[in-house]
C-alpha positions in Angstrom: 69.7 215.2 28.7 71.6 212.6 26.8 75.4 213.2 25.5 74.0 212.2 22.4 71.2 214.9 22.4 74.1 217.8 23.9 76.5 216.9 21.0 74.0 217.6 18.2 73.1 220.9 20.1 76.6 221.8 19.7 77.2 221.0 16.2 73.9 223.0 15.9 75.8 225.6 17.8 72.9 226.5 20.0 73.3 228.0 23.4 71.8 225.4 25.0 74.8 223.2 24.2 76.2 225.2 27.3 73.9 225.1 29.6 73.2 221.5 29.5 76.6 220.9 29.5 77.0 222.7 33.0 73.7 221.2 34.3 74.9 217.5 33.7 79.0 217.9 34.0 79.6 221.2 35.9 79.9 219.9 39.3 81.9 216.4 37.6 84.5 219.6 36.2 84.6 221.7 38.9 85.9 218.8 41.4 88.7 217.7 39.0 89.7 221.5 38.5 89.3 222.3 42.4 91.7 219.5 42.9 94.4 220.6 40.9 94.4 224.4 41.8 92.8 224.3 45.3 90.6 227.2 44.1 87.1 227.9 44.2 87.8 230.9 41.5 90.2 229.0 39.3 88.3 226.3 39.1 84.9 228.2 37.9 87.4 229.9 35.4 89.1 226.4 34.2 85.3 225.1 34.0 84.1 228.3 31.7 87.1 227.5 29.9 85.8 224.2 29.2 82.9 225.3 28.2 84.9 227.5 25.4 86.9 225.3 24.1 84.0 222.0 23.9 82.6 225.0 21.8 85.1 225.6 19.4 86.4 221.9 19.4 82.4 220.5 18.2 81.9 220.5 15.3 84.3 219.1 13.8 84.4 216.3 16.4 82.1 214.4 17.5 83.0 212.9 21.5 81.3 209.5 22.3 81.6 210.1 25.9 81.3 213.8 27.2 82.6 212.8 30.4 85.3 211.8 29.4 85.8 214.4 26.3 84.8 217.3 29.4 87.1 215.7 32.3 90.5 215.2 29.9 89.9 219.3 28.7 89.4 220.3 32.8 92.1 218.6 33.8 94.2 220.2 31.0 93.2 223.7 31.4 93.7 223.4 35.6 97.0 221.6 35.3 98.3 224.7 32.5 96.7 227.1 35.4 98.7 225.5 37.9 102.0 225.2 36.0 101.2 229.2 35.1 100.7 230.1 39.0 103.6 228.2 40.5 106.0 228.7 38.0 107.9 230.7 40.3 107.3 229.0 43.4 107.4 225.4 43.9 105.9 223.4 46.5 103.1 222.7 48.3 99.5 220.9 47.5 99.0 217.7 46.3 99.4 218.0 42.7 103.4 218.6 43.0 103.9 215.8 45.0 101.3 213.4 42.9 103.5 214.2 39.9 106.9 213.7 41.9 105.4 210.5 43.0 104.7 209.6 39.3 108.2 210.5 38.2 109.6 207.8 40.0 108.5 205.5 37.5 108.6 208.0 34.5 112.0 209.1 33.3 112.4 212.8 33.8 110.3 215.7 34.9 111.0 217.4 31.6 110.4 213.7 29.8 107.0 213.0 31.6 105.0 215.7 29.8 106.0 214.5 25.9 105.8 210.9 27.3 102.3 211.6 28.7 101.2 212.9 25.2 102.8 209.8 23.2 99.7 207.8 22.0 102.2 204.6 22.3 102.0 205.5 26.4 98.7 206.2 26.4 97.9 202.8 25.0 100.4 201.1 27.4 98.6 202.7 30.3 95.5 201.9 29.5 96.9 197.9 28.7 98.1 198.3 32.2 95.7 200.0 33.8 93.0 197.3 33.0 95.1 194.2 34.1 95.0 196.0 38.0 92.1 194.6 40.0 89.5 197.9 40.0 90.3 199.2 43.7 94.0 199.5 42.4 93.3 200.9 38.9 90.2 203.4 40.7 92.7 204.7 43.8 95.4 205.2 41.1 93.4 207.1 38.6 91.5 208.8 41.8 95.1 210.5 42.7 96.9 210.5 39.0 94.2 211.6 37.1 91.2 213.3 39.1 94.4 214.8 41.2 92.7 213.5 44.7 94.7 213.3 48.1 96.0 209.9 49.2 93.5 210.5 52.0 90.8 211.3 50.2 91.3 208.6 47.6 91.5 206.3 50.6 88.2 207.2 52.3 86.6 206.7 49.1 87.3 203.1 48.9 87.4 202.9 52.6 90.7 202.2 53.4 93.4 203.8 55.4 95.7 206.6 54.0 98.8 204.4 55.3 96.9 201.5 52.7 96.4 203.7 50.2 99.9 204.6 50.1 101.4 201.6 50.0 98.7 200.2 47.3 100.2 203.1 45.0 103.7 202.6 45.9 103.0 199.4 44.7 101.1 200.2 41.7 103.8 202.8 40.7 106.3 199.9 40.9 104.0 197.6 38.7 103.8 200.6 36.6 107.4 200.9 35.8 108.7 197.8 35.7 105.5 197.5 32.4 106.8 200.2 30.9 110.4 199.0 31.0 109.4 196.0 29.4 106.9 197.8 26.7 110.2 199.7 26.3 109.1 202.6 27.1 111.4 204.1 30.2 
């Protein structure tokens, strides 16, 4: 069914809105939520959650891209599930250490989220983002966004882990030295 087709079934709040919704995006959502809690369970539940909140956020939008509109509200809901769950202990998986990583180039833990939800950074990234050549700009968004491990990232575009890493070292470096021109850090 086409996003076009599953937005109007929304804004005619039918049912069906749902289930196409899972058909076409499910699995898409469920691997982005998986990869941030590193459960099967809290994964499904970040997914229905999706589900809820496309619901009571259509009408009044009105999302060009459901992939995108679906992946940003996952990744939301599984990254507030995870901050929930290991708010008293730290450590361990890859999200941690992918948003240490980031923090190099970001000012302070405590900074990063309100910087993350600035539009002026958002724009910047995205500026920045689209100047890397695509294998750079796909393995970064693969492990800042989507949440992947450096080896998994890495066997996606075929290259080593040991690659991978230093391609995002690099790329982190870019990143900050952009934003301390934009002004931004």
């Amino acid at each position: 069914m086409e996003d076009r087709r599953i937005v109007e079934l929304y804004w005619l709040r039918s049912e069906e809105a749902i289930t196409a919704s899972e058909r076409k995006y499910g699995a898409y959502c469920n691997t982005i939520s998986y990869n941030i809690t590193y459960s099967h369970e809290d994964a499904e539940e970040c997914v229905n959650e999706t589900w809820i909140r496309s619901w009571n956020t259509m009408p009044p939008q009105k999302p060009m891209r459901l992939m995108a509109f679906f992946g940003k509200i996952v990744r939301n809901c599984s990254l507030d599930l995870f901050r929930r769950k290991t708010a008293l202990q730290r450590g361990g998986g890859s999200v941690p250490l992918a948003l240490e990583e980031l923090s190099e180039c970001l000012a302070s833990e405590q900074d990063v989220e309100k910087q993350v939800e600035s539009r002026q950074l958002s724009e910047s990234l995205n500026r920045f983002l689209h100047d890397l050549p695509q294998r750079d700009c796909n393995l970064f968004l693969r492990r800042y966004f989507y949440m992947d491990s450096v080896e998994t990232a890495a066997k996606r575009y075929h290259i080593t882990a040991k690659n991978a890493a230093v391609i995002l070292h690099r790329v982190r470096k870019k990143l900050a030295e952009y934003l301390q021109k934009e002004g931004l850090l």
